[in-house]
C-alpha positions as CSV (number, residue, x, y, z in Angstrom):
1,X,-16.7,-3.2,34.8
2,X,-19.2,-3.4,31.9
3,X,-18.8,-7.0,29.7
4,X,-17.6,-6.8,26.6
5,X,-20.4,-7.5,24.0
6,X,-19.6,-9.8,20.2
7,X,-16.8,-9.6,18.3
8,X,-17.6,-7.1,15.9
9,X,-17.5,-8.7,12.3
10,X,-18.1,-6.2,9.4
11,X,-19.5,-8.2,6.3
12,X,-18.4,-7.7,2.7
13,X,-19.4,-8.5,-0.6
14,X,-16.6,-10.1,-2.8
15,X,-16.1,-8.3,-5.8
16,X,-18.5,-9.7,-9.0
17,X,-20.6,-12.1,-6.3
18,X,-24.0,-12.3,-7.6
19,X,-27.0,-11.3,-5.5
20,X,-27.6,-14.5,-3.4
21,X,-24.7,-16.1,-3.6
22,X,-22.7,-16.6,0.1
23,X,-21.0,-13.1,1.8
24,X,-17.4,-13.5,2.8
25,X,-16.3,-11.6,6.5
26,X,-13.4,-9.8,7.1
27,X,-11.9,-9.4,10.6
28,X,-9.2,-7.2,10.9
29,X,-7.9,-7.4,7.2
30,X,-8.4,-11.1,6.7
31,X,-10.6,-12.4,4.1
32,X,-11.7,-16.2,4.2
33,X,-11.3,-16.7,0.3
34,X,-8.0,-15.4,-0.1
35,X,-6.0,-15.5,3.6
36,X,-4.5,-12.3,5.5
37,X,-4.1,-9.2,3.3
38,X,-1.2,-6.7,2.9
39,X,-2.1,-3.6,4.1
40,X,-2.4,-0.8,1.7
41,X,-4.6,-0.2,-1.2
42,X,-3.3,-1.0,-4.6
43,X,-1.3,-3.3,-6.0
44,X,1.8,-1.2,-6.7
45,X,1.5,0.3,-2.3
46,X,1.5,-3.6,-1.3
47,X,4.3,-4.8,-3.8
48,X,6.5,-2.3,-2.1
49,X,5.4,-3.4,1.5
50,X,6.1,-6.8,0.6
51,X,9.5,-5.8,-0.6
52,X,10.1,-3.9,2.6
53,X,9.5,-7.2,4.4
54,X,11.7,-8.9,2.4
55,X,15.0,-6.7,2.8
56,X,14.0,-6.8,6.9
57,X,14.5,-10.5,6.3
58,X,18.0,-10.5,4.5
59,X,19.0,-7.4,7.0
60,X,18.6,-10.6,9.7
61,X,20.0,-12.8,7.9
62,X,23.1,-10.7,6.8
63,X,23.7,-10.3,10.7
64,X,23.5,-13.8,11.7
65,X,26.0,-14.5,8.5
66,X,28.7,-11.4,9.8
67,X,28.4,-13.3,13.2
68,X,29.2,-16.7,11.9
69,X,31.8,-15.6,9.3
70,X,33.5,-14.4,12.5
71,X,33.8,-17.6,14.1
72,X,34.3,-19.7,11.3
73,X,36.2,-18.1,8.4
74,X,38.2,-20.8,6.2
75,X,34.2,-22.8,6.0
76,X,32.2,-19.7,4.9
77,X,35.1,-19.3,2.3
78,X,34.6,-22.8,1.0
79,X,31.2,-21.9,0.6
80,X,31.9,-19.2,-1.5
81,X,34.5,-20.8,-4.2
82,X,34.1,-23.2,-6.7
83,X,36.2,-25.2,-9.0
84,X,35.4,-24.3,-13.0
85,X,36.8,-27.5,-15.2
86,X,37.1,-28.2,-18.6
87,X,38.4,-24.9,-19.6
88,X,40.7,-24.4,-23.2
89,X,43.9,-24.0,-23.4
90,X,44.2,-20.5,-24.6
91,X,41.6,-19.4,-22.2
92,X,42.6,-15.7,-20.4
93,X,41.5,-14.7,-16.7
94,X,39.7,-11.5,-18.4
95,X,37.6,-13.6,-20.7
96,X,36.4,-16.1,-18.2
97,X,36.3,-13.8,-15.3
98,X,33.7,-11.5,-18.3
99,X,32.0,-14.6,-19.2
100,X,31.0,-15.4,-15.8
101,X,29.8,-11.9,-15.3
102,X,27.8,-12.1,-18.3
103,X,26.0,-15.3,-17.5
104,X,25.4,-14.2,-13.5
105,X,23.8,-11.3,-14.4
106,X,21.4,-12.8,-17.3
107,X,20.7,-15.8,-15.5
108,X,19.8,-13.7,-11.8
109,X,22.3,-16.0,-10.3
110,X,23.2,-12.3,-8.7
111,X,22.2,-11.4,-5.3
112,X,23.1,-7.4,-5.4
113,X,24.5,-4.7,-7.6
114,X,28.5,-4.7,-8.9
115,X,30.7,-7.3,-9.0
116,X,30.0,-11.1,-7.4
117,X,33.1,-11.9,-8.6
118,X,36.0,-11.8,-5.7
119,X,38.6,-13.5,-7.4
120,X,39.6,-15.8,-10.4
121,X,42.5,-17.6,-10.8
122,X,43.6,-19.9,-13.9
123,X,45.7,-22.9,-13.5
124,X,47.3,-23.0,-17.0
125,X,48.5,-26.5,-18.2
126,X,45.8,-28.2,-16.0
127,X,42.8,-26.5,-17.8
128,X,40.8,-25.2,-14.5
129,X,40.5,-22.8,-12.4
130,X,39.3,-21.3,-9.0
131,X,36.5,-19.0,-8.4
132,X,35.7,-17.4,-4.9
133,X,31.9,-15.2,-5.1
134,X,31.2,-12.7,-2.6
135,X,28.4,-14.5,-1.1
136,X,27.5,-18.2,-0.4
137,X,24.2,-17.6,-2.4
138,X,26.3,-16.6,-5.3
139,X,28.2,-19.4,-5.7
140,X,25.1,-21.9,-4.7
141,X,23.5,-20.0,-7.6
142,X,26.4,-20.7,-10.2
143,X,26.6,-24.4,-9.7
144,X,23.0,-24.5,-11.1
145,X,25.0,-23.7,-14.3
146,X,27.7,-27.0,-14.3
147,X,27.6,-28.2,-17.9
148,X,27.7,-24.2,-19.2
149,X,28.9,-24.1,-22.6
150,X,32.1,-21.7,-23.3
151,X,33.5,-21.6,-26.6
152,X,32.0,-24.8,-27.9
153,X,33.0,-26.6,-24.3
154,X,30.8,-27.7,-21.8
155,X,32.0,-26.4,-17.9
156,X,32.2,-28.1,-15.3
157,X,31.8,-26.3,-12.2
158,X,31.8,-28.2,-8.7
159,X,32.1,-27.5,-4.6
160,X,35.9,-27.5,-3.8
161,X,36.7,-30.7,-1.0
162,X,36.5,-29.1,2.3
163,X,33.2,-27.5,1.2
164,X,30.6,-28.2,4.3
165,X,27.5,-28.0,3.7
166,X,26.1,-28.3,7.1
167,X,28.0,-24.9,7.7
168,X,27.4,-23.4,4.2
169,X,23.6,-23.5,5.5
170,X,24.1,-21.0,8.2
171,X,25.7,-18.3,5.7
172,X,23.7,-18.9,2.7
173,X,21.3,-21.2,0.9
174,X,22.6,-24.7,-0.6
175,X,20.0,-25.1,-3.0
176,X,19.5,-22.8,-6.1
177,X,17.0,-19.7,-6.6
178,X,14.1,-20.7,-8.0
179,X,13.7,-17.5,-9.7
180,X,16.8,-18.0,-12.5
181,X,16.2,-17.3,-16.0
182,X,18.4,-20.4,-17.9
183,X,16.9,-19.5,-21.1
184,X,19.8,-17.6,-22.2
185,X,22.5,-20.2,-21.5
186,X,22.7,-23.6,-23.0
187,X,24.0,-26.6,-20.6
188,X,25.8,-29.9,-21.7
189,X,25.4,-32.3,-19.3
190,X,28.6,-34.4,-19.7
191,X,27.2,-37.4,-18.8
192,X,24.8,-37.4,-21.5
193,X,26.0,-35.4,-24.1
194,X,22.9,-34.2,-25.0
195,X,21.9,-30.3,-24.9
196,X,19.6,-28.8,-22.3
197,X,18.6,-25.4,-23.1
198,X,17.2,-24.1,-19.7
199,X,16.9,-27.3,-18.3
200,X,19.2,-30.6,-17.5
201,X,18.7,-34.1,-16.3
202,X,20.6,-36.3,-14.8
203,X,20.0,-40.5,-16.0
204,X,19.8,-43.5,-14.6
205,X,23.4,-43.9,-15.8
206,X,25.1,-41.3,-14.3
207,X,27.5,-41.4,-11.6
208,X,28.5,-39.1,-8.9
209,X,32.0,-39.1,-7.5
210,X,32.5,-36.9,-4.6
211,X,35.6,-35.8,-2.8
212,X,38.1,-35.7,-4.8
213,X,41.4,-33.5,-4.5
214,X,41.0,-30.4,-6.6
215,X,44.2,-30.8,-8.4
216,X,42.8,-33.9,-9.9
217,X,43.0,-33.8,-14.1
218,X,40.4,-35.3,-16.0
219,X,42.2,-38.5,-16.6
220,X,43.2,-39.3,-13.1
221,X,39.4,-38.9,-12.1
222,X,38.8,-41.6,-15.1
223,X,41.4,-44.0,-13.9
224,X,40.3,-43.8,-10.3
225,X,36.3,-44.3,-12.0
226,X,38.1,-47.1,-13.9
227,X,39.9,-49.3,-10.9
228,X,36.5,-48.8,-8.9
229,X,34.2,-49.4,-11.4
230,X,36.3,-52.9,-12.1
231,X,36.5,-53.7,-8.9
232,X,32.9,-53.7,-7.8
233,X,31.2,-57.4,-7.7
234,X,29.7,-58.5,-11.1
């Protein structure tokens, strides 16, 4: 059997490199200065190969989703609705359910084409009302936007109590795409009372209260913030 002789290494001039200067190698499509390369030649043949790449990767992930939504309905559906507070007291279904639309699709809180809106229900006389997306990525995507302003009135939007998010991670992420555009929308933090356009911050004096029932009003939260806060030690 003959040996095989060197590695073949085919040497390349970067682009603009002055005469003297150090040669980069390529082997097999790798370049030292900039890391592996995308097949193809331009930039518009490897954009589309990368986007090919990336709907292989949500076709896996859409599987392993269908085959835990199987096993563990009522969780994934927690994972998908979301309690909207805060709301006016003339407020309609249509004109939320529209307003919701409107902001998903200028912020890119959307993950596909049509609708992410399953279902929207208002509970009159208690100023809130439930939300169910179509996916868990959705709704991840639309808490980014707690403290929304609607008709002069800051939103709030949180995770309803049986939300898990040990098994929301398995159908969909539980942190926010990185990618949204807030600069449409203005938030109102609450807390603060301050205006955030495309932006919010929590302060040093904000508290988070977790749990609590869904059917809670605003003033039973405050008395139950209230009796703890008097009770604490100093």
């Amino acid at each position: 059997m003959a040996s095989l002789g060197p590695m073949q290494v085919k040497k390349r001039r970067l682009s603009g490199e002055a005469d003297g200067l150090k040669q980069e190698y390529d082997i097999k499509g790798y370049n030292a200065s900039i890391g592996p390369q995308l097949p193809g030649g331009g930039l518009g043949e490897r954009a589309s190969i990368l986007d090919r790449k990336l709907q292989h990767l949500r076709d896996w992930m859409r599987q392993l989703q269908s085959l835990h939504e199987t096993t563990n309905l009522e969780a994934v559906q927690n994972s998908r609705r979301l309690f909207i507070g805060g709301l006016p007291d003339d407020t309609t279904q249509e004109e939320l359910t529209q307003f919701f639309m409107d902001v998903i699709t200028r912020t890119g809180a959307s993950v596909g084409e049509g609708n992410p809106i399953v279902f929207l229900r208002i509970q009159h006389g208690k100023n809130f009302a439930f939300v169910e997306l179509r996916s868990a990525e959705e709704a991840t995507n639309v808490m980014a936007l707690d403290g929304i302003m609607f008709r002069d009135v800051s939103l709030k939007i949180k995770r309803p109590t049986k939300y898990d998010m040990n098994v929301a991670m398995l159908v969909g992420p539980v942190q926010a795409d990185p990618t949204m555009d807030y600069s449409q929308v203005v938030i109102q933090k609450p807390q603060t009372g301050i205006l955030y356009e495309g932006r919010y911050e929590r302060n040093w004096n904000t508290l988070y209260v977790g749990g609590l029932p869904m059917d809670w009003p605003e003033q039973q939260v405050s008395r139950g913030a209230t009796v703890v806060l008097v009770a604490l030690p100093g």
